[in-house]
N, C-alpha and C positions, 0 to 999 in steps of 0.2 A: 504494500500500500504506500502510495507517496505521500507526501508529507504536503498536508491541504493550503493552499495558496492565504486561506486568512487565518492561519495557527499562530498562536500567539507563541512566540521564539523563547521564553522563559519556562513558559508549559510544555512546549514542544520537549527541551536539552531534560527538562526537572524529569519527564519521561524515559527519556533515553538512559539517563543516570540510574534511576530508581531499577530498570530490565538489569542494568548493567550489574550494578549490586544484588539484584536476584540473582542474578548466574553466577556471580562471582560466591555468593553463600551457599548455594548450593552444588558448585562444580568447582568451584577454586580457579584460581588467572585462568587457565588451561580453559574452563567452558567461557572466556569471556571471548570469543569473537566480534566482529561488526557483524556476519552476517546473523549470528542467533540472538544480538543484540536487535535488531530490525526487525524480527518474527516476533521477539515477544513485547517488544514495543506497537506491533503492527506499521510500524513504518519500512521505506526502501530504504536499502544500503547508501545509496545516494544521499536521503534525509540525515540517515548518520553522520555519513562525510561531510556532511552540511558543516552541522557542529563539532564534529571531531577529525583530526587529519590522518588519524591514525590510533592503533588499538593501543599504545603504549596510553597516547593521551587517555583516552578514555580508559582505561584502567584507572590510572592517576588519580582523573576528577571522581571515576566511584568509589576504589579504597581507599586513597589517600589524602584527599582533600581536606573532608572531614576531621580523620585524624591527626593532621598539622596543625588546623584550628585549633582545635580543643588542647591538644598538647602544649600549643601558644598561649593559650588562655590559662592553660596550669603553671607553665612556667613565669607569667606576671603575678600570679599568687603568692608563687612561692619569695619570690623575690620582695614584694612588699613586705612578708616577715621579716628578712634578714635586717639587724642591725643593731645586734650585740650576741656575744657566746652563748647567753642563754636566751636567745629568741634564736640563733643559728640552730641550737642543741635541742629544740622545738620545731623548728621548721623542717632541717632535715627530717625529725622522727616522724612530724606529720607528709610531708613530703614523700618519702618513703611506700609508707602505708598506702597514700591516695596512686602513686605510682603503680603500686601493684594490683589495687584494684582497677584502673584504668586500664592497664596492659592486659586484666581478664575481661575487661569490657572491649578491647581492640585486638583480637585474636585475627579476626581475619587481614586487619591492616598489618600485624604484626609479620601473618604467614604469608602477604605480597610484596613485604622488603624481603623477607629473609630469602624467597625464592627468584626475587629481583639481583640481589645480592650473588648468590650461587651458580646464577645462568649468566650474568654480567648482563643483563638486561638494566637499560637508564630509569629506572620509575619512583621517580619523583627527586631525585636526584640535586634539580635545583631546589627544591623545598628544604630538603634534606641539609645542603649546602646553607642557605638562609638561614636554619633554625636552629642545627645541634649544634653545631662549629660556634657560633654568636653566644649559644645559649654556655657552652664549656668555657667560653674567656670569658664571659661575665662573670660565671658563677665562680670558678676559681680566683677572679680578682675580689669579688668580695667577701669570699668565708676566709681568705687567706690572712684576714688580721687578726679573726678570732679563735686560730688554729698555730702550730707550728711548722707548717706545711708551706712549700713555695705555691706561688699559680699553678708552675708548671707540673707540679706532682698531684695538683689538686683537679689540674686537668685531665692526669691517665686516671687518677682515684675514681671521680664523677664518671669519665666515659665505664670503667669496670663494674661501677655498680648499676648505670645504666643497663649494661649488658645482661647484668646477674639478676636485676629485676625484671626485667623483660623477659627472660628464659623463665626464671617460675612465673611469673606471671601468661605463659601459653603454656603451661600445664597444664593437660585435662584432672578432673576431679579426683578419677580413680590413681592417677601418679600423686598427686598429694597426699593421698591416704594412704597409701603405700610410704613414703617418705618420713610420713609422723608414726606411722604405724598404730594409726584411729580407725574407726570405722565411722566417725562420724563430720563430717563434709566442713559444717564450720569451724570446728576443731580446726583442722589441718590446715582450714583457710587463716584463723585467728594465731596459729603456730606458726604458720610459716611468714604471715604478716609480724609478727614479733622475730620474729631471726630477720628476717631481711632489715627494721630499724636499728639492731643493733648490726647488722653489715653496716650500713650506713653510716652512722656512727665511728663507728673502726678503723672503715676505710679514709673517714673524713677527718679525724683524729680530734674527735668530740666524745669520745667515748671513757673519757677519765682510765683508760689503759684495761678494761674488760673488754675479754674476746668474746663475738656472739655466740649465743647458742639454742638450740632450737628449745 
């Protein structure tokens, strides 16, 4: 079906987007084509192209767009806290926590970097470049006065624990509870939310010299 002559161009793409994230939740990058984007959109391929140049872009604009924002908008949070050891020693531990819950709320934007990353495919790359790199020299310039840590240490620190909450945090359910050795789901969520603010801590060298533990 083409794409009708008096469509409103905001409803038209918010269309496009929404098929796209259908596929993408239910088949992963792999079912995101243009063409089965245009089937369950009910629009042509053509309509597609319209709006998008290609399947990277639209990949992008349905997993990762979203998740840049909202990760933007965590990271202004976080940073209005910062501005003394014990509001740093706060903010990390909250920081932390909401981290981990977001990375369980962003599973599937999580598993279209990592397989972005592994095939050398560019997706979202400029995003990516604008947000984490800006967001690691800030943040390292400002915890580094209420720490004994340089920037530059506080920069591999941040990128490691970014890493480390991002991988528990795209754990399915039943590996957490394996991991705490519970059978009970928010257990293992609220354990492993607790080890992860004291990694944070540790790694940030806010942690008064105790090592985490689950």
């Amino acid at each position: 079906m083409a794409r009708p002559s008096n469509a409103n161009s905001f409803e038209t793409q918010e269309r496009i987007v929404s098929a796209a994230r259908e596929l993408l939740a239910e088949d992963g990058p792999e079912g995101v084509s243009v063409r089965r984007v245009a089937s369950r959109a009910g629009l042509s391929v053509g309509a597609i192209r319209h709006y998008f140049a290609s399947q990277e872009e639209l990949l992008v604009e349905a997993g990762l767009t979203k998740y840049y924002d909202q990760l933007d908008d965590f990271r202004r949070q976080f940073f209005k806290q910062l501005c003394s050891r014990e509001s740093a020693t706060v903010a990390v531990s909250t920081a932390a926590s909401a981290a981990f819950h977001f990375c369980r709320s962003q599973t599937t934007a999580l598993e279209l970097r990592a397989r972005a990353t592994t095939t050398g495919r560019h997706l979202g790359d400029r995003r990516e470049a604008t947000s984490r790199l800006p967001f690691l020299r800030e943040f390292a310039q400002k915890l580094s006065p209420f720490t004994e840590r340089s920037p530059e240490e506080l920069r591999f620190a941040a990128q490691s624990l970014i890493f480390l909450i991002a991988r528990f945090g795209f754990l399915e359910d039943a590996a957490l509870l394996d991991l705490v050795d519970s059978d009970d789901p928010a257990e293992a969520v609220r354990r492993t939310e607790a080890h992860l603010r004291g990694c944070a801590l540790w790694l940030l060298g806010l942690d008064d010299g105790e090592e985490p533990h689950l």
